[in-house]
C-alpha positions as CSV (number, residue, x, y, z in Angstrom):
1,X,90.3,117.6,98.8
2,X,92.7,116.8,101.1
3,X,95.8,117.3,99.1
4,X,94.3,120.7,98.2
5,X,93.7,121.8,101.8
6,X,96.9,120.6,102.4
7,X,98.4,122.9,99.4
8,X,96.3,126.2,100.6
9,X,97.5,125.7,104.2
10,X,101.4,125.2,103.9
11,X,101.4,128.0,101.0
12,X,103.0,130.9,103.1
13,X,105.9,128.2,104.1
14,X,109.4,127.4,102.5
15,X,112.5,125.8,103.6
16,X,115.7,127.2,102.1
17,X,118.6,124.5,102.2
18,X,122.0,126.6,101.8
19,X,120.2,129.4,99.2
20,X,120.3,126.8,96.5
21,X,117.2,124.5,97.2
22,X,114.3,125.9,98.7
23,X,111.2,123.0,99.1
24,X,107.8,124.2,99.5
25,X,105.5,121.6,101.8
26,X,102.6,123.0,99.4
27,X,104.4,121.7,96.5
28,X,104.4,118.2,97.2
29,X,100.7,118.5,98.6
30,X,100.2,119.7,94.7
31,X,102.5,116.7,93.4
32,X,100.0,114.7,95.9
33,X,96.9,116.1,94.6
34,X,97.8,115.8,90.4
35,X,98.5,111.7,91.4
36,X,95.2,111.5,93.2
37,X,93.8,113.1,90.5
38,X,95.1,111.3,87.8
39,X,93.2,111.5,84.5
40,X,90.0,112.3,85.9
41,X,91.2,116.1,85.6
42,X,88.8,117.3,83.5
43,X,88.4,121.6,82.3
44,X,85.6,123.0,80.5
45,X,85.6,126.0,78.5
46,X,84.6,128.3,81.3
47,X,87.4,126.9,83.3
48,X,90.8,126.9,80.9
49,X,90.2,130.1,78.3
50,X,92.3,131.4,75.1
51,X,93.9,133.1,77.7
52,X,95.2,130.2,79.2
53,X,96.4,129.2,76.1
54,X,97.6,132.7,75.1
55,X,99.9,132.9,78.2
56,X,101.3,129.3,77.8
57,X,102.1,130.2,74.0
58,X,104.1,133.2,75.5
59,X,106.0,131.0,77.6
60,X,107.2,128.5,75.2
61,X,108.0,131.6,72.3
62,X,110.1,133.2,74.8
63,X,112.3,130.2,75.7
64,X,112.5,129.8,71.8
65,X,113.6,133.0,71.7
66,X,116.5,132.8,74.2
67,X,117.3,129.7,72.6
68,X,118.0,131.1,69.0
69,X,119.3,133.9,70.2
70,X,121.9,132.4,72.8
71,X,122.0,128.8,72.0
72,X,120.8,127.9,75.1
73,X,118.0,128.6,77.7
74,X,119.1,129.4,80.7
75,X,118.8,127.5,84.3
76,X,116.8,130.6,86.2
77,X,114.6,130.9,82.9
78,X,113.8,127.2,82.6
79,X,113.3,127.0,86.4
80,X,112.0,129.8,87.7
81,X,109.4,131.0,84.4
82,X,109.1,127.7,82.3
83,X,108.6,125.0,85.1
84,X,107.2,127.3,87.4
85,X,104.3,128.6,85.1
86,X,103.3,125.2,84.5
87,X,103.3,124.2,88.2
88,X,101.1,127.8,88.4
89,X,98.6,126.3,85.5
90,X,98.7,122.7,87.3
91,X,97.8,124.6,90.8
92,X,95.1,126.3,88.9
93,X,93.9,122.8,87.3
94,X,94.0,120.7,90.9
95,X,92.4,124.4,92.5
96,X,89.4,124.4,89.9
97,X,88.6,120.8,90.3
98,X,88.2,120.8,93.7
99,X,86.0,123.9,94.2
100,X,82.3,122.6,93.4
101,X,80.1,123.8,95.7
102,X,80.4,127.4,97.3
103,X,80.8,125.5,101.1
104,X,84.2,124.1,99.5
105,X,85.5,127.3,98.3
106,X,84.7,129.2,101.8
107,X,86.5,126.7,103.3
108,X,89.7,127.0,101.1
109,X,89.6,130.4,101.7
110,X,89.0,130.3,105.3
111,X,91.9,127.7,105.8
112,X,94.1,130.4,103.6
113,X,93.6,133.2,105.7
114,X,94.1,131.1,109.0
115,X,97.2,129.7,107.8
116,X,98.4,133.4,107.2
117,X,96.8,134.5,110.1
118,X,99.0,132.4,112.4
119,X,101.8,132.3,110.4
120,X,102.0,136.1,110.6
121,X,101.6,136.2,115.0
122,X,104.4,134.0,114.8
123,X,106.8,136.1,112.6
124,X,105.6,139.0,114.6
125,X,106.4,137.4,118.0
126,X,110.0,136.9,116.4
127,X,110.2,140.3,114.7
128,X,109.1,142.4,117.7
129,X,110.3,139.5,120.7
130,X,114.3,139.1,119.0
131,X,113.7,135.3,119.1
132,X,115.6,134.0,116.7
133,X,113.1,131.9,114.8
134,X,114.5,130.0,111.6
135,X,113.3,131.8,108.1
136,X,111.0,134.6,110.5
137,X,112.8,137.6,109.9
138,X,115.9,138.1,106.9
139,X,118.1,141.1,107.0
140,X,115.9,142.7,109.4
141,X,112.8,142.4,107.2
142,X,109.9,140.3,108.2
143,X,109.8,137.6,105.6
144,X,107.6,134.7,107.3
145,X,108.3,131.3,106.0
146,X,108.5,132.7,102.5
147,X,112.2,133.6,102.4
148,X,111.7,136.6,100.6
149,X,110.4,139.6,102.5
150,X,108.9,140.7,99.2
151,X,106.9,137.5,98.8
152,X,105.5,137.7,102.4
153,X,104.1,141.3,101.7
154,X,102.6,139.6,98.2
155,X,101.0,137.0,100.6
156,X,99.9,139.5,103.1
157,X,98.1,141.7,100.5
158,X,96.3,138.6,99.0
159,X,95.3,138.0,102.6
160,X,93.9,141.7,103.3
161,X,92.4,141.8,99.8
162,X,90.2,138.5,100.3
163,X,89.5,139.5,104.0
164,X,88.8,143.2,103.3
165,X,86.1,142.2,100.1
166,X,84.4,139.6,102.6
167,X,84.3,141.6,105.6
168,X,81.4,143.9,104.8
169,X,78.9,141.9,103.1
170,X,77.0,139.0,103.2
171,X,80.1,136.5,102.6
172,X,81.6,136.3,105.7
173,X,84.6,133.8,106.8
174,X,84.9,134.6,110.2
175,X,81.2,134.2,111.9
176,X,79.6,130.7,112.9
177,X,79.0,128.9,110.0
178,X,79.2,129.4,106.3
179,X,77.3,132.7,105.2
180,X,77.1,133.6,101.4
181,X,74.9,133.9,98.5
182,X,72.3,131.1,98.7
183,X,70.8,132.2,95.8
184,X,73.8,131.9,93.5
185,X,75.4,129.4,91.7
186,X,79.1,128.2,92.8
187,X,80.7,130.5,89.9
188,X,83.4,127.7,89.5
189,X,80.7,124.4,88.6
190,X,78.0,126.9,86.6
């Protein structure tokens, strides 16, 4: 659990070295989390669908593809779409496992919109303040700790869409202690 905590709270931060390396601290808390894990990784059905399977068959055609075609498969296309789906499907893997109750899965949420939370008053302080603040603001965007002001905004609006569908009901993530559907089973474990 703590490798996962660890993933879900330095998510909205990456470190660019010269604009060819970037390391994301939530990557090796992944890396961390699949070697604790080990083999006991285990998905049902309701867990890892065709769908799964459907996309990760789409993947490996598509590198086939560019490799008839061209001869080769690209750096960005192995990289950035081949390695990095399967780091998504290993995040989803190490995410599923840990989430069996529905305290667990409030708190992974709660920790996700903290971290953004805070991460956000600092870029703002930078943005509005003109405190230069490594990674905070690029070309006069606001881009966080993601690099890419387009990313933030993707980050932001995951924030604002699990905060704005929790606000107004019974599942709330900012009051004292966990409140949620007693009466329902943790969708992940059933």
């Amino acid at each position: 659990m703590f490798a996962v905590l660890g993933y879900i709270l330095f998510l909205p931060v990456q470190f660019d070295f010269g604009g060819a390396f970037r390391l994301a601290p939530s990557d090796l808390f992944l890396m961390l989390g699949l070697f604790a894990g080990g083999m006991h990784l285990k998905l049902g059905r309701r867990q890892f669908s065709s769908w799964h399977w459907g996309m990760l068959f789409i993947f490996v055609f598509a590198s086939f593809v560019s490799i008839w075609r061209n001869g080769f498969i690209t750096q960005y296309a192995l990289l950035q779409k081949d390695i990095g789906f399967f780091l998504l499907l290993l995040t989803y893997i190490i995410l599923i496992q840990a989430v069996d109750s529905w305290d667990r899965l409030y708190l992974m949420l709660r920790v996700f919109l903290l971290s953004v939370l805070w991460l956000n008053i600092v870029a703002l302080f930078a943005f509005f303040s003109g405190v230069n603040i490594p990674f905070m603001v690029q070309d006069g965007r606001l881009s966080g700790m993601l690099i890419d002001p387009n990313a933030y905004g993707g980050l932001l609006v995951t924030a604002f869409a699990i905060h704005i569908l929790t606000s107004g009901g019974q599942l709330r993530y900012f009051e004292d202690g966990p409140a949620y559907w007693p009466h329902s089973p943790c969708p992940v474990v059933s």
